[in-house]
C-alpha positions as CSV (number, residue, x, y, z in Angstrom):
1,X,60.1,98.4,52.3
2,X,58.5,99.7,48.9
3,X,57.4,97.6,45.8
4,X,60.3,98.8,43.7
5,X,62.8,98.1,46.0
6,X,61.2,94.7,47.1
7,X,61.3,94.4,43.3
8,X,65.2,95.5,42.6
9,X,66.1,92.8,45.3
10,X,64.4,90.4,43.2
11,X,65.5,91.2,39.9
12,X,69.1,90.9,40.8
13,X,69.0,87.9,42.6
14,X,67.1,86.4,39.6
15,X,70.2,88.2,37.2
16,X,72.3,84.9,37.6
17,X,71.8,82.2,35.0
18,X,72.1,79.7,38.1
19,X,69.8,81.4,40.3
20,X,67.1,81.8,37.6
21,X,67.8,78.1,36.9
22,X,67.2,77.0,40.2
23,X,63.7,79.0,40.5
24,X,62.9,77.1,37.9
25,X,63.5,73.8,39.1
26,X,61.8,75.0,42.2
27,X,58.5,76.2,40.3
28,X,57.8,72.7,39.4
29,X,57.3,72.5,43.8
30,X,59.3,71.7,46.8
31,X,62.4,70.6,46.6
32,X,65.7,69.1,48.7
33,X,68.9,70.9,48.6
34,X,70.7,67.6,47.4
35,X,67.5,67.2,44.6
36,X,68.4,71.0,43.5
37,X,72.2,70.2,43.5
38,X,72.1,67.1,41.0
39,X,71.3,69.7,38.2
40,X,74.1,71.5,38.5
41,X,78.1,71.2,38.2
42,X,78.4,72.9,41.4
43,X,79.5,72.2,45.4
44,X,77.2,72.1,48.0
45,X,78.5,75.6,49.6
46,X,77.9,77.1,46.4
47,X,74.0,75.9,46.3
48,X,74.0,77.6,49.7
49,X,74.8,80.5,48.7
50,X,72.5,80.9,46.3
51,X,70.2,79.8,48.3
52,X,70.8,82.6,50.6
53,X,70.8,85.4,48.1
54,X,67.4,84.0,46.9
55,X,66.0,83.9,50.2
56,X,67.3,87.7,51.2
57,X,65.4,88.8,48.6
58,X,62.2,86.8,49.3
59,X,61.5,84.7,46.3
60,X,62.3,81.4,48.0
61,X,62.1,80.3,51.4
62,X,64.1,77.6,53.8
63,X,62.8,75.3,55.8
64,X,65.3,72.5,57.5
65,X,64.0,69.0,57.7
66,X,66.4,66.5,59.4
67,X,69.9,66.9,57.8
68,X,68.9,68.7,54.5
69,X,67.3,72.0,53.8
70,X,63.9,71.7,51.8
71,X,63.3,74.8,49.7
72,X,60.1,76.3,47.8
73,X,59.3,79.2,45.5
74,X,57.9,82.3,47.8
75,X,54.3,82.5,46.4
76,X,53.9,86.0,47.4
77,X,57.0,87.2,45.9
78,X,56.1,85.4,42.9
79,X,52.5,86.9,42.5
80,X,54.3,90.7,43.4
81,X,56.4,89.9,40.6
82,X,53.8,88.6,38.3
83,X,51.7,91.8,39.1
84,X,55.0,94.2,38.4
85,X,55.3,92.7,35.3
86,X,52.2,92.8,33.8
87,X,51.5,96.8,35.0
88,X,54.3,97.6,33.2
89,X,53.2,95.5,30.3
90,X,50.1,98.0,30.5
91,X,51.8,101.1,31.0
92,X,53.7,100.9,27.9
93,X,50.5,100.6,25.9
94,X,48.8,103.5,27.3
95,X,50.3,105.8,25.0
96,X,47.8,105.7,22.5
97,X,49.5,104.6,19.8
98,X,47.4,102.0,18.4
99,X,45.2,104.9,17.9
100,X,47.5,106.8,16.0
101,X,48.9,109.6,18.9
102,X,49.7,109.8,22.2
103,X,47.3,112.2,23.0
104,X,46.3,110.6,26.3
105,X,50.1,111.6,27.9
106,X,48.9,115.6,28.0
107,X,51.4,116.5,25.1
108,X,48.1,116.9,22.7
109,X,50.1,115.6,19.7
110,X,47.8,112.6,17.7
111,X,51.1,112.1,15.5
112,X,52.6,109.1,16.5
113,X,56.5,109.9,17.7
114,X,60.0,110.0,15.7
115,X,62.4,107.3,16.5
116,X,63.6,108.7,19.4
117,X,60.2,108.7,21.4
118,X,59.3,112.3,20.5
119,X,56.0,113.1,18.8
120,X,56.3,116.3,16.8
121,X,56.1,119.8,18.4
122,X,57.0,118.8,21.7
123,X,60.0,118.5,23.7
124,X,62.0,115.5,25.6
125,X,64.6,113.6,26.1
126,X,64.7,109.8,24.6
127,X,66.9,106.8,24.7
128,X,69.4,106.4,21.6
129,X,72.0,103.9,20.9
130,X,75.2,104.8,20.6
131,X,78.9,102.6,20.4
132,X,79.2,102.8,23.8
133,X,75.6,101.8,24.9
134,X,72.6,103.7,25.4
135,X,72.8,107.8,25.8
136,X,70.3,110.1,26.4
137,X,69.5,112.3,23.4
138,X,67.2,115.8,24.0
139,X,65.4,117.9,21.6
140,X,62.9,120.6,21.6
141,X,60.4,121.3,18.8
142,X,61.6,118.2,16.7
């Protein structure tokens, strides 16, 4: 399996406020499935299956002791993600900006770009808002 799709798994399981909530309690170390239940409003079966969705995706993992199921943040998973993060934390600040262009992406502009992501002369396609969300809006020779 490939980073992005390990890391697609993980972002959606992460996606529910509950989920996220639980990772969370669980960064603080191992815990019991009853310990993780007395934070929340919900049934047993419930925690189980959010259990299970964070496990398929690898950012927590099982281990039964007695009657009750212990659980612990995936350190691996973690680290992956704290990696992901922070290269596209690094990516996005590669275009030269701070230095007044973005000559390093091969357009050869050094004039910073319009709103829409597009620096002056060249052509592309950018992200704009719109009522109904985000569409893709293209222009050549802005």
């Amino acid at each position: 399996m490939n980073e992005t799709t390990t890391m697609t798994q993980v972002f959606k399981a992460l996606a529910d406020e509950n989920r996220l909530k639980i990772v969370r309690l669980l960064s603080q170390g191992t815990l019991c499935a009853c310990k993780i239940l007395e934070s929340f409003a919900f049934s047993q079966p419930a925690l189980s299956q959010h259990m299970k969705v964070l496990i398929t995706a690898g950012v927590v993992i099982g281990a039964r002791q007695g009657n009750w199921m212990h659980y612990s943040l995936n350190e691996e998973t973690m680290e992956g993600l704290k990696v992901f993060v922070t290269e596209i934390q690094s990516a996005a600040g590669d275009c030269g900006q701070d230095a007044g262009g973005c000559a390093s992406d091969g357009c050869g502009s050094t004039t910073a770009p319009d709103a829409r992501g597009i620096a002056p002369g060249a052509s592309g396609c950018a992200p704009s808002a719109s009522r109904r969300g985000l569409k893709m809006e293209c222009g050549a020779d802005v």
